[in-house]
C-alpha positions in Angstrom: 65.2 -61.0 -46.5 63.3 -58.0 -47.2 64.0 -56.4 -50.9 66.3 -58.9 -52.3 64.5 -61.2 -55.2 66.5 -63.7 -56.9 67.1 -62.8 -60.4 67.6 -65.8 -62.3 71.0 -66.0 -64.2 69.8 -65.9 -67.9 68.0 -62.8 -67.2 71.0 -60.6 -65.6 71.5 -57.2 -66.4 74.6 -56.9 -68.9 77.6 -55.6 -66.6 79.3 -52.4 -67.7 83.0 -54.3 -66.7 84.0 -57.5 -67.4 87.4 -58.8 -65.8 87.3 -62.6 -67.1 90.0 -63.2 -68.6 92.3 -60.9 -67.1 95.3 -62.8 -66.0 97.2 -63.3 -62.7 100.1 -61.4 -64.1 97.9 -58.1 -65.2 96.6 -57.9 -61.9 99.7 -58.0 -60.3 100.7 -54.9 -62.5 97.7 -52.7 -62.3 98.6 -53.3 -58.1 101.9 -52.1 -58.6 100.6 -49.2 -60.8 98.7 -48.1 -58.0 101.4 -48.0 -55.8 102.2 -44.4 -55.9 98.7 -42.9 -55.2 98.5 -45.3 -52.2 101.7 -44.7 -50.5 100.2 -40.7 -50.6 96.9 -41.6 -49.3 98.2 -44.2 -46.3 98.4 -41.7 -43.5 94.7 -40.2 -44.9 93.8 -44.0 -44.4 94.8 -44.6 -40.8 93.5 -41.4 -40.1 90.0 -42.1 -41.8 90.1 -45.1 -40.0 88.8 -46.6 -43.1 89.3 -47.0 -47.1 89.1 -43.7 -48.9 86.8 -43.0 -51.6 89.4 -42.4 -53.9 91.3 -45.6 -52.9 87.9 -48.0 -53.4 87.3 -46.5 -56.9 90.6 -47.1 -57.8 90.2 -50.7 -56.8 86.5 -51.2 -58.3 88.2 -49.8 -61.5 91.1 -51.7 -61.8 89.1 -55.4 -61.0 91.5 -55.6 -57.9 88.5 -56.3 -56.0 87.1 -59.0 -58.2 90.0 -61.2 -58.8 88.0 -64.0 -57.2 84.6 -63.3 -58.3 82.7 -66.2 -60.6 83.7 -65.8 -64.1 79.9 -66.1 -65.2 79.3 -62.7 -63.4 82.6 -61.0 -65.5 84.8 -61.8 -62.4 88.6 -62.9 -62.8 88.0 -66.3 -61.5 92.0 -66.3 -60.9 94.0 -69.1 -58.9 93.8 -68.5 -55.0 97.4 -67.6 -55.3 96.2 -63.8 -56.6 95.3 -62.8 -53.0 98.6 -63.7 -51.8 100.4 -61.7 -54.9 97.9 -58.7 -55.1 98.3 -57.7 -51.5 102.1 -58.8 -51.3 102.0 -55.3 -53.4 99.9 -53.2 -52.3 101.6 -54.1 -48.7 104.7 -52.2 -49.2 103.0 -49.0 -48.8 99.9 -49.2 -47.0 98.9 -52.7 -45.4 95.3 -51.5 -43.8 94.6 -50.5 -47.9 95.8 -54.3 -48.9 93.9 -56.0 -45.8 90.6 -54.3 -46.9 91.6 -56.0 -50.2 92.3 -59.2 -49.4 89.1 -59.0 -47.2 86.6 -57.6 -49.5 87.8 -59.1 -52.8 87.9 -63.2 -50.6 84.0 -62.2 -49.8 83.0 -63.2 -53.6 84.6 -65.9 -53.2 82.5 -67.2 -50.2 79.8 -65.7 -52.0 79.9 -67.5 -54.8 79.5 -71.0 -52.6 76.2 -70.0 -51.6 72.8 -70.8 -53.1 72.7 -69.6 -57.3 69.3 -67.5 -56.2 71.6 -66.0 -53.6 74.6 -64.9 -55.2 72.3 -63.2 -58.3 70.3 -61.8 -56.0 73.1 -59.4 -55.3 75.1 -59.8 -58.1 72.4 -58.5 -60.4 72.2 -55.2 -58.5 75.9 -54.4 -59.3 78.5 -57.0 -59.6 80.8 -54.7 -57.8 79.1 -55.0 -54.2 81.1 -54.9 -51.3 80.7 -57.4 -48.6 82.6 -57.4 -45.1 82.6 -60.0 -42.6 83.3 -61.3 -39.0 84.4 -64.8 -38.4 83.6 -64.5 -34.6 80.7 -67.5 -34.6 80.6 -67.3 -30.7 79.3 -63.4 -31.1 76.9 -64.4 -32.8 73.6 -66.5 -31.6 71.4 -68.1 -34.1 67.9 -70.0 -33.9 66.1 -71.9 -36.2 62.7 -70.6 -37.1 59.9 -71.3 -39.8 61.5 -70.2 -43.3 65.0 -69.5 -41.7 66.5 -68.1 -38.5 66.5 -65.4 -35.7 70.1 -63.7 -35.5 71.3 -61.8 -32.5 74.7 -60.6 -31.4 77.6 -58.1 -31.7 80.4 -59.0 -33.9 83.9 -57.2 -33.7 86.4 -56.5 -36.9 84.0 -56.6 -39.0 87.3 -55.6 -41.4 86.1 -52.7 -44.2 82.5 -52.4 -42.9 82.4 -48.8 -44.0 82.7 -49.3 -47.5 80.1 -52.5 -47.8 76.6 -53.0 -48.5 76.3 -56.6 -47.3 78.1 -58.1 -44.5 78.8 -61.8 -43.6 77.6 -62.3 -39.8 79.7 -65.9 -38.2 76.3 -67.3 -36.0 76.7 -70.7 -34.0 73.1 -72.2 -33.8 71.7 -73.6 -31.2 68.0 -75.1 -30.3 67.9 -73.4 -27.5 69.6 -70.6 -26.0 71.3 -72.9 -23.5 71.3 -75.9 -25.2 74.6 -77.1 -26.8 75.7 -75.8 -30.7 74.0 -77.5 -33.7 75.7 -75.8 -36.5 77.9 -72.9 -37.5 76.4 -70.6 -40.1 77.2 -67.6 -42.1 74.3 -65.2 -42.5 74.1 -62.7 -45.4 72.7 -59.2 -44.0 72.0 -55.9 -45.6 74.0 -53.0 -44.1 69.9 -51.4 -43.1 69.8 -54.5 -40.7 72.7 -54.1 -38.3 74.1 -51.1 -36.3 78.2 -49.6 -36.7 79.7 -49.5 -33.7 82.9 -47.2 -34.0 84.7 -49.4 -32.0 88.1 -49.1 -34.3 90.7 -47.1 -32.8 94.1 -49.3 -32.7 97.8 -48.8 -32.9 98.3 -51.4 -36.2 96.0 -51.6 -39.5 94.6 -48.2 -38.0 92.6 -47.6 -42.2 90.9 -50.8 -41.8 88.0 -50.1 -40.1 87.1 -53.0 -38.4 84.6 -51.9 -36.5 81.8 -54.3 -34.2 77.9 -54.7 -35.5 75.4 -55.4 -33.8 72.3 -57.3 -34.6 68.8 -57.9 -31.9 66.1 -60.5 -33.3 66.7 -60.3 -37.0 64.9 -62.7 -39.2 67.4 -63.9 -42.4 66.0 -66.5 -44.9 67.7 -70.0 -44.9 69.0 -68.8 -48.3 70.9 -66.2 -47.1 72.5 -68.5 -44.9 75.1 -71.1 -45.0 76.4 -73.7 -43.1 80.4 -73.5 -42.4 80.5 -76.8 -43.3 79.8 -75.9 -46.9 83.4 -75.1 -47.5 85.3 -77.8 -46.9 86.2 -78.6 -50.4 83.4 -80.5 -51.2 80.2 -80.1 -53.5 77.8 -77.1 -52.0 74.8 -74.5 -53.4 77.1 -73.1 -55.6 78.9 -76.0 -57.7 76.4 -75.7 -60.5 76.6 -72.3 -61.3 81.1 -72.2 -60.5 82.5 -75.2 -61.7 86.2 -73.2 -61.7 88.6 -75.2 -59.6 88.8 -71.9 -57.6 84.9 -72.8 -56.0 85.7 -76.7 -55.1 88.6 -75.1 -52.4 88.1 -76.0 -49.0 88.1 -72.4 -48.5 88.2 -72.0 -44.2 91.1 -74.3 -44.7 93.2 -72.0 -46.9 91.2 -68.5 -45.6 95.0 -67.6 -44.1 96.5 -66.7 -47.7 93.3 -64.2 -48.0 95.8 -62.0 -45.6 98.8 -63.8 -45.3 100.2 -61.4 -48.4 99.3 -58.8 -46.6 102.4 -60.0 -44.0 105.0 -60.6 -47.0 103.9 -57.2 -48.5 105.0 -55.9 -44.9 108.0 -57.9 -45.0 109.4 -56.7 -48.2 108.3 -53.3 -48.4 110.5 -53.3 -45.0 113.1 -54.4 -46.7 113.1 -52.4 -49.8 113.5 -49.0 -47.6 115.1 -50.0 -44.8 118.5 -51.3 -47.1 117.8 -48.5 -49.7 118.6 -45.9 -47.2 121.5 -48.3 -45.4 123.1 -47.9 -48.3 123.4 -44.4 -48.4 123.6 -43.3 -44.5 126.4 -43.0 -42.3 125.9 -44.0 -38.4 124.4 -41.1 -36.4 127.1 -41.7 -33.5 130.2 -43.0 -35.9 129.7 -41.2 -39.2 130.7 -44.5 -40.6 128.2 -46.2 -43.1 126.3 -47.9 -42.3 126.4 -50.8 -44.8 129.9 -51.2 -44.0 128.9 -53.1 -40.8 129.2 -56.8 -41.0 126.1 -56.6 -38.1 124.1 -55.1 -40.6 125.0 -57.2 -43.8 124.3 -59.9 -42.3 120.9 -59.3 -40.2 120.0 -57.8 -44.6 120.6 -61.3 -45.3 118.9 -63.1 -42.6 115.6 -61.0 -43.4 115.9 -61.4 -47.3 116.0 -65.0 -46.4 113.1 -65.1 -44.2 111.1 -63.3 -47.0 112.0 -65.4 -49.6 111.4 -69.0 -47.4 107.9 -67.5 -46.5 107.0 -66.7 -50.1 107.9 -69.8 -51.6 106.1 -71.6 -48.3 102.7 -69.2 -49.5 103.0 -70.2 -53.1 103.7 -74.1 -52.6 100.5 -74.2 -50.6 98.5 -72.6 -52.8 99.5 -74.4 -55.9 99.0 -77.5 -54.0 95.0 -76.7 -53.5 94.9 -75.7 -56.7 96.4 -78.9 -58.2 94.1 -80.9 -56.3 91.2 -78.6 -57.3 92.0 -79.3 -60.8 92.5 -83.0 -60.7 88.5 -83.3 -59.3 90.2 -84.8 -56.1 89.5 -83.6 -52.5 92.2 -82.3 -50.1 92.7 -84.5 -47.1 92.3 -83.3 -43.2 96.1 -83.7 -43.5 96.6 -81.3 -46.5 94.1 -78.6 -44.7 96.0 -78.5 -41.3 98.9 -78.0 -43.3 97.6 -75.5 -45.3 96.8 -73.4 -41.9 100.1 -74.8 -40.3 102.4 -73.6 -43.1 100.4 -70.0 -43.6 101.0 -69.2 -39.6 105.1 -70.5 -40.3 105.3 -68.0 -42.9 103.6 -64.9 -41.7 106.1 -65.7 -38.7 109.2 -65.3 -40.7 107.7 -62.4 -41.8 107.3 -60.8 -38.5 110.3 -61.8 -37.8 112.2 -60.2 -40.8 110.2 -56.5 -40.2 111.7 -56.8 -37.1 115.1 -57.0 -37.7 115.0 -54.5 -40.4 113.1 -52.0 -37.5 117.1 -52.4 -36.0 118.4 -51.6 -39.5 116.5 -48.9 -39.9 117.9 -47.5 -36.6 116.0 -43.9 -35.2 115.0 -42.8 -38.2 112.2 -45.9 -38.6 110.8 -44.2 -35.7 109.3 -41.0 -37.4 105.4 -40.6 -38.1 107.2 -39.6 -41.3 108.5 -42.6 -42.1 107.0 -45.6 -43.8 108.9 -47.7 -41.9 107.0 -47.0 -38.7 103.9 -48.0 -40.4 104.9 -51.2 -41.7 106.3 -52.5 -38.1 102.9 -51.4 -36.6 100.9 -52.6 -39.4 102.9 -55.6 -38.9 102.3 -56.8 -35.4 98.7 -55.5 -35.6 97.8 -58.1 -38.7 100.1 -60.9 -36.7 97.4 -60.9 -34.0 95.0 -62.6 -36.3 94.1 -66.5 -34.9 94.8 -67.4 -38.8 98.1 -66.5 -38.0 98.7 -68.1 -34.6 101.5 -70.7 -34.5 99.8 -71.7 -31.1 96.8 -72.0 -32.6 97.5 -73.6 -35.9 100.3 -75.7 -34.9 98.3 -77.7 -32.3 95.9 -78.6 -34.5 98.5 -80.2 -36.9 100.4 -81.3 -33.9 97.0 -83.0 -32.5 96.4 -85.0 -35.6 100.0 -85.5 -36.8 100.0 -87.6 -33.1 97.0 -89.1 -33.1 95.8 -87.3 -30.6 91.9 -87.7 -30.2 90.1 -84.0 -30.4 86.6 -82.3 -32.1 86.7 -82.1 -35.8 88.7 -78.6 -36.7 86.4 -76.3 -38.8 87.6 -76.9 -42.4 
């Protein structure tokens, strides 16, 4: 690709901010220090359609978006349970602000599975480079040519493209343009070689921006692609360089808990207003208060249960992949479906638990005012994702927990 040289390792520019070493609980705290300047700037964000520039300086200075990154190139290099945690937070006042997050910050992460040449190549420019992505592989066409291959296609939410340099294009390749698929690729392009389309205007996760590309006849080196296949949780380009159990994941497997903290962030910051304000208001019809209702006590405690089962359910499966990770063992096809099964169970009690706090909250969760409204949206908008699709994820465990005969799953 045009104007992108690998810079050996050794010879890297020193970086002006270093967050190795920074641990999984001071991340968590400078997200929750943010808090107040977010919950200001949400309705700016759904109306941008897109991070603000405040916003993404705040999370370039605070590391937020480089809890994943390769320690070798000053990253975090923290536990895959950070994503969950980090935008859990961030969540409770503005999910589009947390989904950008959880998308942008996961993209070092794949990044750092890819070729050493490849990941210094951008990494030496700044460390802090923002790279979106769209996971759609049938938008995307690929062919095999001398040296690497011809893209073409449009790609839709393509989540925080406005705010990236690079962005990570899903391609299926075939031989020939009728021919069956021969592989599934991701294809590292420069925001110079693909078109915006301002295709984002949507009633949930409004300040994400995930807007289509498009793409005609592009040439992309073979290094700035890589096969799918590369992160199932075994060896790939980037071992040598990030031997951290974080980069032997079988990262498609677990790619639900990139976002599904963006669900319990949802969930609780539901809660947390909705019963704050029960406890103080009295019925609009009865004048009675309303926490005096044994209705309402108990739907509080059916949601705070919900919220609590889904966050242990996140957390369990994350320490599991890390566990293994650590142990230098592989993750069976049983532990991956699980993975995907147990993130769409959660984000469904999640769901579940905004909406019965959207009865608590009565009328006034209606108001453009009120953050409540923006959390139920926000909600059902990040609930449509495929990650998060009990359908969708439960027949696969279903298929193999039968025996059922079927084409490998992607992970």
């Amino acid at each position: 690709m045009a104007g992108v040289d690998w810079v050996p390792s050794a010879t890297l520019p020193k970086r002006q901010t270093s967050f190795a070493g920074v641990s999984h609980e001071e991340m968590v705290r400078r997200a929750r220090a943010l808090l107040p300047k977010l919950d200001e700037r949400a309705a700016d964000c759904e109306r941008l359609g897109r991070l603000p520039d405040e916003t993404e300086r705040d999370l370039h200075a605070s590391g937020l978006f480089r809890i994943v990154q390769p320690a070798r190139v000053g990253g975090a290099d923290l536990d895959i349970g950070i994503l969950v945690d980090v935008c859990a937070e961030i969540a409770q006042v503005c999910p589009s602000t947390s989904w950008n997050l959880g998308n942008l910050a996961s993209h070092h992460w794949m990044l750092g599975y890819f070729p050493p040449e490849t990941q210094d190549a951008l990494w030496s420019k700044s460390t802090d480079v923002l790279i979106a992505t769209s996971l759609a592989f049938p938008a995307g066409r690929g062919r095999k040519v001398d040296g690497g291959y011809e893209i073409s296609g449009r790609w839709p939410l393509s989540s925080g493209v406005d705010n990236s340099d690079w962005n990570l294009l899903a391609i299926t390749v075939r031989e020939a343009d009728d021919g069956p698929p021969v592989d599934q690729r991701f294809a590292l392009v420069h925001r110079s070689d693909y078109e915006i389309l301002d295709t984002w205007q949507a009633m949930g996760l409004a300040g994400t921006g995930s807007k289509d590309v498009a793409i005609r006849k592009l040439f992309v080196s073979a290094q700035h692609t890589l096969s799918a296949w590369a992160f199932n949780g075994k060896p790939h380009p980037g071992s040598a360089v990030n031997p951290s159990p974080l980069f032997r994941l079988p990262l498609l497997a677990l790619g639900a808990y990139v976002l599904a903290g963006v669900m319990l962030g949802c969930a609780r910051g539901a809660y947390e207003i909705t019963v704050g304000a029960a406890r103080k208001r009295n019925g609009t019809t009865t004048g009675t208060p309303v926490g005096a209702a044994q209705t309402v006590q108990i739907k509080v405690a059916e949601a705070g249960a919900r919220i609590d089962a889904a966050q242990l359910v996140m957390h369990r499966s994350c320490e599991h992949a890390m566990t293994v990770a650590r142990a230098g063992g592989e993750p069976t096809l049983e532990d991956k479906l699980r993975y995907r099964r147990d993130a769409a169970f959660a984000v469904r009690l999640c769901v579940e638990a905004v909406d019965i706090m959207m009865t608590v909250a009565g009328s006034g969760g209606l108001y453009l005012t009120s953050r409540m409204q923006r959390l139920f949206r926000d909600a059902h908008a990040a609930n449509a994702h495929v990650m998060f699709s009990p359908d969708v994820q439960g027949a696969l465990f279903g298929q193999h927990a039968l025996g059922v005969a079927g084409p490998p799953p992607l992970l």
